[in-house]
C-alpha positions in Angstrom: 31.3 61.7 50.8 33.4 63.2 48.2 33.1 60.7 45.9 29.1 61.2 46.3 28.5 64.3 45.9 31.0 64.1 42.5 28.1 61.1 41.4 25.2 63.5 42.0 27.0 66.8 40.2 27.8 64.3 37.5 23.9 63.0 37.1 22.3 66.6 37.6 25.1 67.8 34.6 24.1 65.3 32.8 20.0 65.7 33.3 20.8 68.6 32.5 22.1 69.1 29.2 19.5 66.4 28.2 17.1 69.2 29.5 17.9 71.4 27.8 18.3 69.8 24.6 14.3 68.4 24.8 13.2 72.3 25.9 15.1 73.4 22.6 13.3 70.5 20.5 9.8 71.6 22.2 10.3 75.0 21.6 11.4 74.4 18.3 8.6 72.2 17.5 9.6 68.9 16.0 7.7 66.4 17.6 4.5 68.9 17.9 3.4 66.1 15.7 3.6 63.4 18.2 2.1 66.0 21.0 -1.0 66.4 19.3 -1.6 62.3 18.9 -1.2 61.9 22.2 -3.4 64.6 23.2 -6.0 63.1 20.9 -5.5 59.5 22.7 -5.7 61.1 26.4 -8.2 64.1 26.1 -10.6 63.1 23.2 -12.9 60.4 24.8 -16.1 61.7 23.9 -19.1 62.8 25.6 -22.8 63.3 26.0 -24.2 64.5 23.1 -27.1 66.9 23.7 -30.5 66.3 23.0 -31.3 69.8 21.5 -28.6 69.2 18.4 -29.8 67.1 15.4 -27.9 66.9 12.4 -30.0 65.9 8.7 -27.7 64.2 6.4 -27.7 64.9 2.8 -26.3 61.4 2.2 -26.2 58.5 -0.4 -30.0 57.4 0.3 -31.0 61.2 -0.5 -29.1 61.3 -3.8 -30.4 58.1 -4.9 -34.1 59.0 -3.9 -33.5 62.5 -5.7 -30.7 62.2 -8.1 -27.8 64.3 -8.2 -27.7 67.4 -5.7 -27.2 70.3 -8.2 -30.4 69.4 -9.6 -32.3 69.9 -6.6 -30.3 71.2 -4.4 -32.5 74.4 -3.5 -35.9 72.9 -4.2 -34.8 70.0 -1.8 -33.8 72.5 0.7 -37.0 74.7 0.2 -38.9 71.5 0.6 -37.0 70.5 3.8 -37.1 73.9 5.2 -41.3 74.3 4.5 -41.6 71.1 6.3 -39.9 71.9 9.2 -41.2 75.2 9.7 -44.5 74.2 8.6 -46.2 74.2 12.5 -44.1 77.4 14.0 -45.7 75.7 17.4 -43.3 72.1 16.6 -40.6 73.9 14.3 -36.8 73.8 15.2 -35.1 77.0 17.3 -32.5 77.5 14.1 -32.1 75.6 11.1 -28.5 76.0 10.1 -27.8 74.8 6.3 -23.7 73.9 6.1 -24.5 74.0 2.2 -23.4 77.1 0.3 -26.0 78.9 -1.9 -23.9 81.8 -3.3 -24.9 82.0 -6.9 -27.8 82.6 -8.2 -29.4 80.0 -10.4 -32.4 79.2 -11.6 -35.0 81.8 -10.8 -38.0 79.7 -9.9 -35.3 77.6 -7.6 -33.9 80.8 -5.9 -37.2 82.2 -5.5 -38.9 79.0 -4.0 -35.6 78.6 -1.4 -35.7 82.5 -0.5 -40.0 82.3 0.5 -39.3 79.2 2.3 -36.3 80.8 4.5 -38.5 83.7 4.9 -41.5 81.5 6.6 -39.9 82.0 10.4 -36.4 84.0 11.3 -34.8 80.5 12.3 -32.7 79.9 9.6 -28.7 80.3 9.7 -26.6 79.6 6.3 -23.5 79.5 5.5 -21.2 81.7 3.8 -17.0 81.2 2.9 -13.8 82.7 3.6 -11.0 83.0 1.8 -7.5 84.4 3.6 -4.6 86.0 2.6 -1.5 88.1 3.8 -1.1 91.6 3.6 1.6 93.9 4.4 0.7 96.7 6.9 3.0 99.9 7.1 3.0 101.9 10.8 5.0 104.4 11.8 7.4 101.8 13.6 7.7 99.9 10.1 6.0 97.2 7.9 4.6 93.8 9.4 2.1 91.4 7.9 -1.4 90.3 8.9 -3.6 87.6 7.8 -7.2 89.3 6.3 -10.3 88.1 4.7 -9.5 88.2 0.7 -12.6 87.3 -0.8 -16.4 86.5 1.5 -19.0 83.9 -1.0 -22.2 84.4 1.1 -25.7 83.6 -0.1 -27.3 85.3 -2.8 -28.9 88.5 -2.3 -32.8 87.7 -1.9 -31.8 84.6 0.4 -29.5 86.5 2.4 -32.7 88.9 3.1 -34.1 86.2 5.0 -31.1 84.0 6.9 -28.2 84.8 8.8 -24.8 83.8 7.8 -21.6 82.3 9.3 -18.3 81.2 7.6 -18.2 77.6 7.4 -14.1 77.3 6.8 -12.7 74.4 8.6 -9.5 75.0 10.7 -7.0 72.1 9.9 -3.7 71.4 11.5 -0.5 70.7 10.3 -0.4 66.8 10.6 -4.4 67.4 8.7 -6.1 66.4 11.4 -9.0 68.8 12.7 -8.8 70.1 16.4 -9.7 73.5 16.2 -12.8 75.3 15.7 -13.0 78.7 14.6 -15.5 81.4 16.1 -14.6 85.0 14.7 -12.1 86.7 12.4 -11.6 90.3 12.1 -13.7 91.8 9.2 -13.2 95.5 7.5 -15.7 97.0 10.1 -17.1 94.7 12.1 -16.0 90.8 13.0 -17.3 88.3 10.6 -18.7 85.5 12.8 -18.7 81.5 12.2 -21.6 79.3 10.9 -21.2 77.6 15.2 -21.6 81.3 16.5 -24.3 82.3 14.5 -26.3 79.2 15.4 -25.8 79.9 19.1 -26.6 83.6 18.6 -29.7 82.6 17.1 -30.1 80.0 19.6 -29.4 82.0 23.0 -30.3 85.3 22.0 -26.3 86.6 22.2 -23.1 85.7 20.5 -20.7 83.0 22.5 -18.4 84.9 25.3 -15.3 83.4 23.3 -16.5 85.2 20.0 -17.6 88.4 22.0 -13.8 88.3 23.8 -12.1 87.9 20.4 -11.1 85.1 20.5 -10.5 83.6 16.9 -10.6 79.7 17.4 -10.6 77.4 20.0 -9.8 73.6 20.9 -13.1 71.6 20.1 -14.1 68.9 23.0 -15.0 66.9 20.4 -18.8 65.3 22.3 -19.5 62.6 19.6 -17.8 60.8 16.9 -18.3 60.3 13.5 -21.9 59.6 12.9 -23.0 60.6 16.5 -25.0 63.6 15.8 -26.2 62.1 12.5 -27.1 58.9 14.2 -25.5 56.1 12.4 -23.5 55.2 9.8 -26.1 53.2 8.2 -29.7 54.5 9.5 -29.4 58.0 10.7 -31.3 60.8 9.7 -31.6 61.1 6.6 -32.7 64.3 4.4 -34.9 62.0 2.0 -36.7 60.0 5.4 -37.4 63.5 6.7 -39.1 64.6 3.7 -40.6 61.4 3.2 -42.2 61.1 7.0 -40.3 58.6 8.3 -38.5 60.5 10.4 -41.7 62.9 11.9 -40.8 66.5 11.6 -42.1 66.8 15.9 -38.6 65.3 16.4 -37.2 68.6 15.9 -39.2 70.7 17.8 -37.8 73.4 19.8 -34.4 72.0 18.7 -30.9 72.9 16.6 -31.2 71.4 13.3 -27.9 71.3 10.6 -28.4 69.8 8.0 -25.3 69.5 5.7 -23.6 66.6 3.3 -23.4 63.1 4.5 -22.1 62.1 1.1 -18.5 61.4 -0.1 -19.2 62.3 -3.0 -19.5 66.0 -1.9 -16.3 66.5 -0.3 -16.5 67.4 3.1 -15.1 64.9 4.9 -12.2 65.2 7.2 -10.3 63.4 9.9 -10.3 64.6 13.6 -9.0 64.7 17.0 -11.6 62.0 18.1 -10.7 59.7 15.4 -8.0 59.3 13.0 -9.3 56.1 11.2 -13.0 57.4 10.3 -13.8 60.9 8.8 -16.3 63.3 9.9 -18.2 65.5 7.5 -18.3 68.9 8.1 -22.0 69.7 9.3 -20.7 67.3 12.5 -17.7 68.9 13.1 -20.3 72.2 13.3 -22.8 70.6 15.5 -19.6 69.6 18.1 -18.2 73.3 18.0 -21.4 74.1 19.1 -21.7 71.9 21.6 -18.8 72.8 23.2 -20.1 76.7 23.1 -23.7 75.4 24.2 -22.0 73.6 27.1 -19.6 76.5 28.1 -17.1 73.8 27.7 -14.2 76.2 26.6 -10.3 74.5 26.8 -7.1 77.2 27.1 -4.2 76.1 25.3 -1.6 77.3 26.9 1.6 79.2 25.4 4.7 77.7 24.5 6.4 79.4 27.7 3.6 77.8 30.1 3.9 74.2 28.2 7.8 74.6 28.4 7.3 74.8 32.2 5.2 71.9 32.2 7.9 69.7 30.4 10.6 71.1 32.7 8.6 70.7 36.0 8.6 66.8 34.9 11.7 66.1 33.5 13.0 67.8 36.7 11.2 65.3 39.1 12.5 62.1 37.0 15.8 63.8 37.0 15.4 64.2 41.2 14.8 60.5 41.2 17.9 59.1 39.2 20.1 60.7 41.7 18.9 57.3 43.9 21.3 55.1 43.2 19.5 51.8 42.8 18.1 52.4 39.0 15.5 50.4 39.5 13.8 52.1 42.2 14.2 55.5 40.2 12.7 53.7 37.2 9.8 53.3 39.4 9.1 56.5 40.5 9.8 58.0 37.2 6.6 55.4 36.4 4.8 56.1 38.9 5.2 60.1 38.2 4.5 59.4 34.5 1.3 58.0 35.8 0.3 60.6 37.3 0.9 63.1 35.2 -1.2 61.4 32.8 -3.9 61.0 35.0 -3.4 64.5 36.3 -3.2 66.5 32.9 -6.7 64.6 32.3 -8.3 66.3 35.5 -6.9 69.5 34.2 -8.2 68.6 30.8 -11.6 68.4 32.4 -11.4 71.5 34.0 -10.8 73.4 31.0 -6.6 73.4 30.2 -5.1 71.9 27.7 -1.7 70.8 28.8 1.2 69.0 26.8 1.4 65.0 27.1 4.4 63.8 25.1 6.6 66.2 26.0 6.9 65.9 30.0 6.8 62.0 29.4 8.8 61.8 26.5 11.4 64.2 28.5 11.2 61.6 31.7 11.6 58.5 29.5 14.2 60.1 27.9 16.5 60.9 31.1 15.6 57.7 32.4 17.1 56.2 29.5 20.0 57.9 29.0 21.0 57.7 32.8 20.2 54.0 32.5 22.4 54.1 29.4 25.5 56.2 30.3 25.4 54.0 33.6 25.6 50.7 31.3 28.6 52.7 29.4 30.1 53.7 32.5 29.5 50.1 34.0 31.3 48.6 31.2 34.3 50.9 31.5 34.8 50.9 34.9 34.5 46.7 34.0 37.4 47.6 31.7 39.5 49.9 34.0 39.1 47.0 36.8 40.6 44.2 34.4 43.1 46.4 34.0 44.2 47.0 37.0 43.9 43.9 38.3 43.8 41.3 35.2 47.3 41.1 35.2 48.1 40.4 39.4 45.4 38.1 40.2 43.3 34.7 38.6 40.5 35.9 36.1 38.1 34.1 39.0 39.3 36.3 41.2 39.2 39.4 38.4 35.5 38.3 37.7 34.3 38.7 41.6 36.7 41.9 41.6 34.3 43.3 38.6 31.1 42.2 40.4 31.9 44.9 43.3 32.3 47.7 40.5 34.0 51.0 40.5 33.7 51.1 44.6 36.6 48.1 44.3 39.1 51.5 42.5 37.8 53.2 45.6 40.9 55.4 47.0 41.1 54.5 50.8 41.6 50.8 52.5 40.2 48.2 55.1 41.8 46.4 58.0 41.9 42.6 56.6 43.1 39.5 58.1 45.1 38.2 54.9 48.3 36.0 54.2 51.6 37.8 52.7 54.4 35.8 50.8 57.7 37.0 49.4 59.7 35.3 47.2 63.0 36.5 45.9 65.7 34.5 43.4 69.0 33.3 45.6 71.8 34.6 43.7 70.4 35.9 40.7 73.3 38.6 41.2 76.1 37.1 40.7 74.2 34.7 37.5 73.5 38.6 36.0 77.3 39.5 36.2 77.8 36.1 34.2 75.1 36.8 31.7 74.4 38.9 28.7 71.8 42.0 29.4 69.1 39.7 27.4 69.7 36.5 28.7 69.6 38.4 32.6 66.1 39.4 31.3 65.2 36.5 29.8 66.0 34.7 32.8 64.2 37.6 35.1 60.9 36.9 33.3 61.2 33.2 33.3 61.4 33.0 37.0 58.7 36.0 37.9 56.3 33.5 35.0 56.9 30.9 37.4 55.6 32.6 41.1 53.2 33.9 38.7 51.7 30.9 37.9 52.0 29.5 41.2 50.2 32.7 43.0 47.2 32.0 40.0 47.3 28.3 40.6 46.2 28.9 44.4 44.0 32.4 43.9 46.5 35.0 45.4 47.1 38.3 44.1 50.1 39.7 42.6 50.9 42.7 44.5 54.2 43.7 43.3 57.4 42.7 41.3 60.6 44.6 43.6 63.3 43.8 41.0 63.7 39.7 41.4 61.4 39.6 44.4 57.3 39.1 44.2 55.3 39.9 46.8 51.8 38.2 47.1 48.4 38.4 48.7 45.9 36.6 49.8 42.4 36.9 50.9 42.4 40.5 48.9 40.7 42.0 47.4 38.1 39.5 47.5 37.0 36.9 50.7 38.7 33.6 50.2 38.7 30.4 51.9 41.7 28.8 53.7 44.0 31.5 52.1 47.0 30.8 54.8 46.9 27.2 53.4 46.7 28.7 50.1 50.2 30.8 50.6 52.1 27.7 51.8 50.5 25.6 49.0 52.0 28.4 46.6 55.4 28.5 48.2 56.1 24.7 47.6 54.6 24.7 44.2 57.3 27.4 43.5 60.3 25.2 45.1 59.4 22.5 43.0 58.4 24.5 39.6 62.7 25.6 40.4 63.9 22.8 39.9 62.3 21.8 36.3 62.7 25.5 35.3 66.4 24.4 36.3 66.3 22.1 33.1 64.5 24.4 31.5 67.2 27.2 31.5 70.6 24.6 31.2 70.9 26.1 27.2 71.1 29.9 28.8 73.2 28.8 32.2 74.3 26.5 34.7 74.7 28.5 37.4 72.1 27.5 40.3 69.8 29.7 41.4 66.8 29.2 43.6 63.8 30.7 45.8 64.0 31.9 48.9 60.6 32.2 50.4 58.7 33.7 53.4 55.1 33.8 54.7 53.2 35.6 57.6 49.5 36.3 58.2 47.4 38.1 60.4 46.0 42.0 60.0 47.1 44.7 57.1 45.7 47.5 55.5 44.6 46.6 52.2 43.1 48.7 49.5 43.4 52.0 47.1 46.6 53.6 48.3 48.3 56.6 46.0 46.1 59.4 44.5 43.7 60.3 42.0 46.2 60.9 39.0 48.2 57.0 40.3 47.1 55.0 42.9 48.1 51.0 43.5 46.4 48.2 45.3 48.5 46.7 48.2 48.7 45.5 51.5 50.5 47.6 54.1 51.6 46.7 57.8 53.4 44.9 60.2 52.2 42.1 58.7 53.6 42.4 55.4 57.2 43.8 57.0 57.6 40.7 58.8 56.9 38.5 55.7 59.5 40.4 53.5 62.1 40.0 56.8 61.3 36.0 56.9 61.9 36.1 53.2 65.2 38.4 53.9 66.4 35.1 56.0 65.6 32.5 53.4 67.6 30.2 52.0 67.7 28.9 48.0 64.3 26.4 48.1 63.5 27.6 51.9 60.0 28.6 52.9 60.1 30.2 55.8 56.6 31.0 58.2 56.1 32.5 60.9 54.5 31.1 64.4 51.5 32.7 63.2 51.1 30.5 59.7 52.4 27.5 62.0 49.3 27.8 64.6 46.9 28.1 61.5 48.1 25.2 59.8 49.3 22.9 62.5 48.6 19.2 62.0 48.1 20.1 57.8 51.7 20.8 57.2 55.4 19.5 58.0 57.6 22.3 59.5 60.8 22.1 61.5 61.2 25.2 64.6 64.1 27.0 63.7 64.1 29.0 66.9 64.3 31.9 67.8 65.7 34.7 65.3 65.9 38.6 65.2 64.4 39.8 62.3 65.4 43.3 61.1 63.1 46.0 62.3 61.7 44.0 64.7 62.1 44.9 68.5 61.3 41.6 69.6 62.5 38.1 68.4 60.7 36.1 66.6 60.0 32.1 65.9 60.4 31.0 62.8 59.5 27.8 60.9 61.1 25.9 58.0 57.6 24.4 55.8 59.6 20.6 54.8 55.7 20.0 53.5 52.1 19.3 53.2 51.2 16.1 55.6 50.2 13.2 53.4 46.6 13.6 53.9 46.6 17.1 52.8 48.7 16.3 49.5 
C-alpha cells in the first residue's frame, strides 16, 4: 500500500510541475499563436447571412467598364447613390460607402457627390483613425494611454449630408483579422465605427456594446469571402447596378455597403474564417454588423478565467494517469479531449469564447510525458533487474524476470514450493594452505565458474556464493517445469564437470578436491528480503536448512537428497537409501539418499 501511494505522490509531482510549466507558457503567451488557429478551426464555421445586408463591389468589371477609380470615383458614387435613392418608396435603409472621400477635389465632382448624399438621410461614410501613445501625468504619477492622433473624415459639404464611422481594421498579431472594433474614446465624445453607425442608422440607437464602452469585440464571422458580395465571379457588381442588371428594387428597405472588390485597391485581408482566401474590407464591415444586428456578442474571457480553463483540464487528464494501465488513461484523456472540444463549441454558441489549444495541448502534454517517463522508468527498472539478477540466473530466466517489472524488486516474499542445492569444494582448505594467495583464488573462481555453469545449463538461480559453497534455486523467481529434476540434473553435471576441471587445474596443483553436494525441496519463503537502502533475493526456510545440512554430510563427488527429492523423482533416477541420519538442527532424523544417476531412459 506503501509502495502505492509513493506511485501516486510521484505522478501528481510530476503532473504537476508539468502544470505549472504550461500555466507559465499560457500566461506568458508563446503559443497564443497556435490558440487562435485553433479557435479559427473550432468556432469559425459560418452562418446565415441575412437577407437585409448587401454588399456592391467596386471590383475589376467596374474598373474596366469605367476606367481607373480616381477618375470617377465620386461621380460613380453620386451616380450609384442617385440610383438607389431614386424611389425613396424602394430605396435602401442606409447606404454605407467603405470608400474615403476626405479631400476635396474637383468642384463639379464634390458638388455632384454632396447633392446626391443629400437626396435622403440614409447615407453612412467612412472616415479614418490614426493612433498613438501619449503620456498622462496624475497625481499618483505618469502612465500612458493610446489616443486618436489624427481623424481624415469626409470633406466638409459631404459631411453636411452623411454620417461617419472609422473604417480602421483591427488586426492581430499572427495578421489574421478577428476582431471588430465599435468605439474609441474621442476628446469629448466617443468616436463611433463605420459597423455602429450603420446600425444606428439602421435601428434608430447605437449597439449596446458601443453604448457600454466596449472598444472591440470578437466577430462571428456569418459568411466567407465573397458571401455578402455574392461570388467570386458574378456578384454584385457596382457597374451591373448602374447598368440595370442588377434592379435597384433588390435593395429596398435593406443595408447597402458598397466598398472595393478590387486588389488593386488594397483592402484585402485574411481572417478568422479563412486563412487561404482574403476578404476585402467592406465584407469584413457587413459581418461586424451582422454580428451587432443579430445580438450575437462573444466574451473573451481574461487570462485568469482561460488559465482556469487550461488547469481544470490538465487536472482531469492528470486524475486519470494515476490508473495504472496507460492505456485506459489514454482513453479517457481522449475521450475528455472530446468533449472539451465539443463542449467549448456549445459555449462558443452561447456567447464565450474559451481557449482550445491550451487545455488540450496541456492534456496531450501530460499524457505524453507520463507515457514517456514511464517508458524511462520502464527501461531502468529493465536495467536495475539485469542487474540484480543477470549475474545469478540464465538470461531466459533474466528475460521472464524483466517481463514482471519493478514489482519482481518488490521488498517482501511468497511461500513457493521450490528445489534448494548446496554445493561446497571437499578440502579446498588444506589445497589453500598448499597454494599461493592467487593460485587459492584462481582455483576459487574456477570451481564457483563451474556450478555456475551447471545451475545456467538447467535454469536455476544463483542465490549465493558462502566462501567455497553455492547455494542454488530453483523454480524462483520465475514458475518452472520439473525444477526437482532440474536440481539433480545440475548436481551430476557438476560431479562430472570435477573431474575434467581436475585436468584442467594439474599445471596449478595435484591435490584432489571434489564436490560435495545436497538437494531438498518442498516450501520456502522466497523473494525481496533486506531493506530499501540493500536488499537480496533468496530463499529462506526449513527447506533450505535441511539442504545446506545434506550438503554438510556430503562426501567429495556425493549428491546427497532428501526422501522428499526421492518421492518426486522415483523411477527417473538411481539412488541408494543411506538410512537414517541426524542432521544438525534437526529434532528428528532424517532419510537420506545417495543420487548414483539418471535411469537410462531419462539420460
Amino acid at each position: 500500500m506503501k509502495s502505492r501511494f509513493q506511485g501516486w505522490k510521484g505522478k501528481c509531482l510530476f503532473s504537476g510541475f508539468l502544470m505549472a510549466l504550461l500555466l507559465i507558457l499560457q500566461a506568458s503567451g508563446v503559443f497564443d499563436h497556435l490558440e487562435w488557429k485553433f479557435q479559427d478551426s473550432r468556432y469559425q464555421q459560418g452562418e446565415l447571412l441575412r437577407p437585409d445586408i448587401f454588399v456592391i463591389g467596386i471590383d475589376e468589371e467596374t474598373m474596366m467598364e469605367y476606367g481607373e477609380w480616381q477618375s470617377f470615383s465620386r461621380t460613380g458614387m453620386a451616380e450609384l447613390i442617385r440610383l438607389l435613392n431614386s424611389d425613396p418608396a424602394l430605396a435602401p435603409a442606409v447606404i454605407g460607402v467603405d470608400v474615403g472621400f476626405y479631400g476635396e477635389k474637383e468642384e463639379e465632382q464634390d458638388r455632384k457627390l454632396a447633392e446626391a448624399a443629400a437626396i435622403l438621410d440614409n447615407i453612412v461614410m467612412v472616415s479614418y483613425a490614426s493612433f498613438g501613445q501619449e503620456i498622462v501625468e496624475t497625481d499618483q504619477g505618469f502612465y500612458t494611454r493610446t489616443r486618436i492622433m489624427t481623424l481624415e473624415e469626409p470633406y466638409q459639404a459631404l459631411r453636411e449630408h452623411v454620417d461617419t464611422g472609422f473604417s480602421n481594421i483591427s488586426l492581430d498579431e499572427d495578421g489574421i483579422v478577428r476582431h471588430g472594433l465599435y468605439a474609441f474614446p474621442g476628446e469629448e465624445e466617443p468616436l463611433y465605427s463605420f459597423a455602429c453607425r450603420i446600425y444606428e442608422k439602421y435601428m434608430g440607437e447605437l449597439p449596446a456594446a458601443a453604448l457600454q464602452g466596449q472598444q472591440r469585440g470578437y466577430i462571428p464571422f456569418a459568411g466567407r469571402p465573397y458571401d455578402f458580395y455574392g461570388s467570386q465571379t458574378a456578384g454584385l457588381s457596382m457597374s451591373r447596378v448602374l447598368s440595370g442588371e442588377i434592379p435597384k428594387e433588390l435593395f429596398a428597405g435593406a443595408i447597402v455597403l458598397v466598398g472595393p472588390y478590387s486588389s488593386g485597391m488594397m483592402d484585402s485581408y485574411y481572417t478568422a474564417v479563412d486563412h487561404s482566401v482574403p476578404m476585402y474590407g467592406v465584407e469584413i464591415h457587413a459581418n461586424v454588423l451582422q454580428s451587432l444586428l443579430d445580438e450575437n456578442i462573444k466574451t473573451e474571457p481574461g487570462t485568469a478565467v482561460s488559465l482556469i480553463v487550461t488547469f481544470a483540464a490538465m487536472a482531469l487528464a492528470a486524475a486519470a494517469l494515476l490508473i495504472p494501465d496507460i492505456r485506459i488513461a489514454a482513453a479517457l484523456i481522449l475521450l475528455e479531449t472530446a468533449g472539451w472540444i465539443f463542449a467549448s463549441g456549445k459555449i462558443y454558441e452561447n456567447g464565450m469564447v474559451l481557449p482550445l489549444f491550451y487545455p488540450v495541448f496541456g492534456a496531450a502534454v501530460l499524457l505524453v510525458g507520463h507515457t514517456g517517463l514511464g517508458y524511462a522508468m520502464e527501461r531502468a527498472g529493465r536495467k536495475r533487474l539485469v542487474s540484480v539478477f543477470g549475474k545469478y540466473v540464465p538470461r531466459q530466466v533474466v528475460s521472464g524476470i524483466v517481463k514482471q517489472g519493478e514489482e519482481a524488486l518488490k521488498l517482501g516474499g511468497q511461500k513457493k514450493d521450490i528445489a534448494v542445492l548446496f554445493v561446497d569444494i571437499r578440502g579446498f582448505t588444506r589445497l589453500s594452505e598448499s597454494l599461493l594467495p592467487e593460485q587459492v583464488v584462481e582455483v576459487l573462481n574456477r570451481y564457483l565458474s563451474l556450478t555456475t555453469e551447471c545451475i545456467f545449463a538447467n535454469e536455476g538461480m544463483v542465490d549465493k556464493f558462502i566462501g567455497d559453497a553455492t547455494m542454488a534455486v530453483y523454480n524462483a523467481p520465475l514458475d518452472q517445469e520439473d525444477y526437482v529434476y532440474k536440481a539433480v540434473k545440475t548436481g551430476l553435471d557438476m560431479v562430472k564437470g570435477t573431474e575434467l576441471l581436475k585436468e584442467e587445474l594439474k599445471m596449478v596443483t595435484d591435490y584432489k578436491v571434489g564436490f560435495g553436494i545436497g538437494i531438498n525441496c518442498g516450501d520456502a519463503v522466497v523473494g525481496n528480503i533486506g531493506t530499501g537502502q540493500r536488499m537480496e533475493y533468496t530463499a529462506i526456510g526449513d527447506t533450505v536448512n535441511t539442504a545446506s545440512r545434506l550438503e554438510s554430510q556430503a562426501g567429495a563427488g556425493e549428491i546427497l537428497i532428501s526422501a522428499a527429492v526421492y518421492e518426486r523423482l522415483k523411477g527417473r533416477i538411481e539412488a541408494t537409501c543411506l538410512g537414517v541420519r541426524k542432521l544438525k538442527g534437526k529434532a528428528e532424523e532424517t532419510v537420506i539418499y545417495r543420487v548414483e544417476g539418471l535411469k537410462e531412459e531419462e539420460k
